[in-house]
Structure formats: structure tokens, C-alpha cells
C-alpha positions in Angstrom: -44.2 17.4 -111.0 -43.4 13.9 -109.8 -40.5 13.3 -107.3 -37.7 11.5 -108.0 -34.4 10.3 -105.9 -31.5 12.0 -106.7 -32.3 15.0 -108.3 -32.4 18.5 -106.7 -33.7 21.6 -108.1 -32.2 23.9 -105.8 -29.7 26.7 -106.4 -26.1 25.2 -106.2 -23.3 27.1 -105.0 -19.9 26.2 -106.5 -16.8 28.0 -106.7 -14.8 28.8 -110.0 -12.0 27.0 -110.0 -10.0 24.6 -112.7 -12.4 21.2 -112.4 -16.0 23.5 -112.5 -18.1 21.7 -114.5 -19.5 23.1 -117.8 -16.5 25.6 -118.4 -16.6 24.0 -122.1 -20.1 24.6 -122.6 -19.6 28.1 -121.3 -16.7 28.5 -124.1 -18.7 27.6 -126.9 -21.5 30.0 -126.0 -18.9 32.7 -125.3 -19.1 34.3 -128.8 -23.1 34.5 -128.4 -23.0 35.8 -125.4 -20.4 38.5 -125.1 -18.3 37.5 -122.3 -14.8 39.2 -123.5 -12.9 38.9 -119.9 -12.3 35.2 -118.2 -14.3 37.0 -114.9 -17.2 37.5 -117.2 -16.9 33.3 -118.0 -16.6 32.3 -114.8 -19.5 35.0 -113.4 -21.7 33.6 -116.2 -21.5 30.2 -115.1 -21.3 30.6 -112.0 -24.9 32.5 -111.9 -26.0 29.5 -114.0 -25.7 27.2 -111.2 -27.7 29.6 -108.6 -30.3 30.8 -111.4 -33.7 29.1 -111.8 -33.6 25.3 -113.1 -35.1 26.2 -116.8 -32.3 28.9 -117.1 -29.5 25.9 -117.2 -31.9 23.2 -119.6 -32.4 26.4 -121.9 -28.4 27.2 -122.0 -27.9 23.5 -122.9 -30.5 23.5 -125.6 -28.9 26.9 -126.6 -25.1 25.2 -126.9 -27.0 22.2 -128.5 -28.2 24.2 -131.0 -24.6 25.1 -131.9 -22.8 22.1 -131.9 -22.6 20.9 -135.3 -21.0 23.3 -136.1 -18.6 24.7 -133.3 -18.3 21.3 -130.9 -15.5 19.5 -133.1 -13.1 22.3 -131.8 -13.3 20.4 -128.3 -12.3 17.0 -129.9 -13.6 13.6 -128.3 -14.0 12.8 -124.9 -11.1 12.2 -122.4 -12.1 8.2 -122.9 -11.7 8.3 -126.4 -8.2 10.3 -125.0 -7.0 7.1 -123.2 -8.1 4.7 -125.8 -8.4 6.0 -128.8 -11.3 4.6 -130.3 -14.9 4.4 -129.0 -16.2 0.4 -129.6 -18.8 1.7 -132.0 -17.4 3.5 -134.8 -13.5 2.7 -134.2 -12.7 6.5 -134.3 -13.2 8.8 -131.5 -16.4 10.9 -131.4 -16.9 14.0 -133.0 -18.3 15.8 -129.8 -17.3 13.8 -127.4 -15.5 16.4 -124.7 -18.2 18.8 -125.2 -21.5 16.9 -124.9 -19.6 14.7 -121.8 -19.0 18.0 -120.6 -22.6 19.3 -120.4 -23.7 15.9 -119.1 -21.4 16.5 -116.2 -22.6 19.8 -115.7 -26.5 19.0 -115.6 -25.6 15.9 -113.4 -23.6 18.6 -110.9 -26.4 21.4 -111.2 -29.0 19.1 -110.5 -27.2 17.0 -107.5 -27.9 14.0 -109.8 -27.0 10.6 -107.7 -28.4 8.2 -109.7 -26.4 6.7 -112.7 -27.0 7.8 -116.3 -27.9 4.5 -117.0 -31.0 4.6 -113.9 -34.1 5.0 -116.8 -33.5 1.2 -117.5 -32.7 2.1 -121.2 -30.5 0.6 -123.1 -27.5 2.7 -124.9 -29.3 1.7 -128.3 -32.7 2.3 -127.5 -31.7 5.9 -126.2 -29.9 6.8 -129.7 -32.9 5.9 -131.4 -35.8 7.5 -129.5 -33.4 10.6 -130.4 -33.4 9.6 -134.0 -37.0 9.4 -134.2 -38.0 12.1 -131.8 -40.6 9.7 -130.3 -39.5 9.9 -126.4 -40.2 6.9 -124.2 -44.0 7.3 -122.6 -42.2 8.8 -119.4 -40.2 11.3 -120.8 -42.7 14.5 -121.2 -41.7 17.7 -121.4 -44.1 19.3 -118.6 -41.9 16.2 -116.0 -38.3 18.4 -115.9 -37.4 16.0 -113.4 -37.6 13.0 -115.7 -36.4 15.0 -118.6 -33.0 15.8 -117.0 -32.3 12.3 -116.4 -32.8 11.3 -119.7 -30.9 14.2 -121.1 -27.6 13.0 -119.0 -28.3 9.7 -120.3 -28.8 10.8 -123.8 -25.7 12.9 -123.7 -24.0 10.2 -122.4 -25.1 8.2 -125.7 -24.3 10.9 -128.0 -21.0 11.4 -126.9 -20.3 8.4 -128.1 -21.0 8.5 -131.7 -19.2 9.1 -135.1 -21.3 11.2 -137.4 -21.8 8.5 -139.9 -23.2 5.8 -137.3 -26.2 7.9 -135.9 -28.0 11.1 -137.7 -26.2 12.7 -135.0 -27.0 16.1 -136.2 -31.1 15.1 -136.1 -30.5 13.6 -132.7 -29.0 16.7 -131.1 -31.6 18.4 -133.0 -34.3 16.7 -131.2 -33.0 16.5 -127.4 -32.5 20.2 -128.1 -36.3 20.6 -128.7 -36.7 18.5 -125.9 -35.1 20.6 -123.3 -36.2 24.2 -125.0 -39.9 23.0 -124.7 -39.5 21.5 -120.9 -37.9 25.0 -120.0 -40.7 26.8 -121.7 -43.7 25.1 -119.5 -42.5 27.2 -116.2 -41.7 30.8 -118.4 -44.3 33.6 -118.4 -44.9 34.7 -122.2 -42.2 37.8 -122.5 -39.5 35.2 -121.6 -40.8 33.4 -124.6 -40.2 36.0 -126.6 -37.0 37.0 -125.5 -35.4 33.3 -126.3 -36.9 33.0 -129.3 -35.0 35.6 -130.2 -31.5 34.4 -128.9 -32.5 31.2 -131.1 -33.0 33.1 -133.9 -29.8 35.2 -134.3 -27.8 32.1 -133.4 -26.7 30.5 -136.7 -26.6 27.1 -136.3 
């Protein structure tokens, strides 16, 4: 695994509070995962910051995976809030307070420093090496380290978008893949199994 500046793969211990990071991620999975009491949300999430890397790049894939259909309900991002449009489509977009809120929360879990914008890609190039699937040469799934930096930029990107101006359902679609199969390189074959399963009863 190469090193890189700026990221950190340590356990993080945070405390629940109002400004936590990835408390909307954690809502949307809620349904899937059975957490009935606001101590069970908070536990939940809170475990996610202390469990093992993969754990928190498969939870993202997992709320990626449901998205389309359940990540309007957080409307767009607080930018699109202030301004009320996003330069691209003239509309705010369609995910934006969700996917800005899992950006936030891998860039907090992993002690990112560096700037979403560090890979030296551009916005457009990003959206479409997540149309196509093709990753840039750097970007393997067996490098986490790389992989999480692209996915904050990526997110970044995406949270950007109006459906209509990207295949934005494709795109999540593909980072999605991305971070299940990264995640996957460091499981032992049961834990295979057992996510492959919590894919599968997820209706997407």
C-alpha cells in the first residue's frame, strides 16, 4: 500500500454530538439496518469511526447503492441552500446534502488534510472517469489510500450534478463498485459472503 500525506487509517474517536459527520448517511441506512432508538444511530456510527477502515468504504458503497432512490429526501447541499442554483445545471442537485455529507465523513474518518481537489483532476474529468468506469491509471482498487481520495473528490463532483447533466445514476453506480471492491481486497472469504448478502436484500 503506498503512503500518502494526509490520510490516516487509524481508529478515530469522536463524540456524538449535533455537527458529527455522516449522521445523514447513517439516516438513510437506518431502515436497512434496524436502528429503532437515536442511541442505536449514534452507537452505530460511532463504532464506524473506531471499526476497521474497509467497514466505513463498504457502508458508503452500501448507502451509494441506495441513493437513487432514497437521497432526494435530504435535498441539495447547504451551497445550493445559500445560492440556490449550482453553475452547472441552474437547479440545485438532486443529492447534494447527502453525498456532501458522506464526503465529509470519509474526509473526518480518514484525517484527510489534503484538498479534494489534491489528485490534480479536473471537476470534468472526474465526472467522466465515473461515467465510463475507466479510473485514472492511479486509482486501483488494491491502493485504499488513493481510492479514498478520489472518492471525496468524486463525491465532491457528484454532489454537484442535476440528473439530466451526468448519468448520475451510472456514476454512483460505478464509484460504488469502486469502493465495495477496494474493501473486499483486505476481507477473508466468510465476510464476502456476509455483504453480499446485505447487497442483495437491499433494493436499490
Amino acid at each position: 500500500m503506498s503512503k500518502i500525506k494526509g490520510i490516516d487509517m487509524k481508529p478515530r474517536r469522536v463524540w456524538f454530538g449535533i455537527s458529527i459527520l455522516g449522521k445523514k448517511m447513517t439516516a438513510m441506512l437506518e431502515p436497512y439496518l434496524g436502528l429503532q432508538r437515536m442511541t442505536d444511530r449514534g452507537r452505530f456510527l460511532l463504532d464506524l469511526y473506531k471499526d476497521a477502515p474497509y467497514k466505513a468504504l463498504l457502508y458508503a458503497a452500501v448507502c451509494l447503492h441506495i441513493l437513487p432512490e432514497q437521497g432526494t429526501q435530504f435535498g441539495p447541499a447547504f451551497r445550493d441552500f445559500t445560492k440556490g442554483a449550482t453553475l452547472t445545471s441552474g437547479v440545485p442537485g438532486l443529492y447534494g446534502a447527502i453525498l456532501t455529507d458522506m464526503r465529509d465523513f470519509l474526509k473526518f474518518r480518514f484525517r484527510v488534510t489534503v484538498l479534494p481537489d489534491s489528485l490534480g483532476i479536473s471537476n470534468e474529468a472526474i465526472l467522466e472517469t465515473l461515467r465510463t468506469g475507466r479510473f485514472p491509471p492511479d486509482i486501483q482498487a488494491t491502493d485504499p489510500e488513493q481510492v479514498i481520495r478520489y472518492a471525496i473528490q468524486a463525491l465532491d463532483s457528484l454532489s454537484r450534478q442535476q440528473a439530466g447533466v451526468i448519468d448520475i445514476r451510472g456514476s454512483i453506480e460505478n464509484l460504488r463498485d469502486l469502493l465495495r471492491r477496494t474493501a473486499e481486497t483486505v476481507m477473508e472469504p466468510w465476510e464476502k459472503k456476509t455483504w453480499n448478502e446485505v447487497f442483495a436484500n437491499i433494493k436499490s
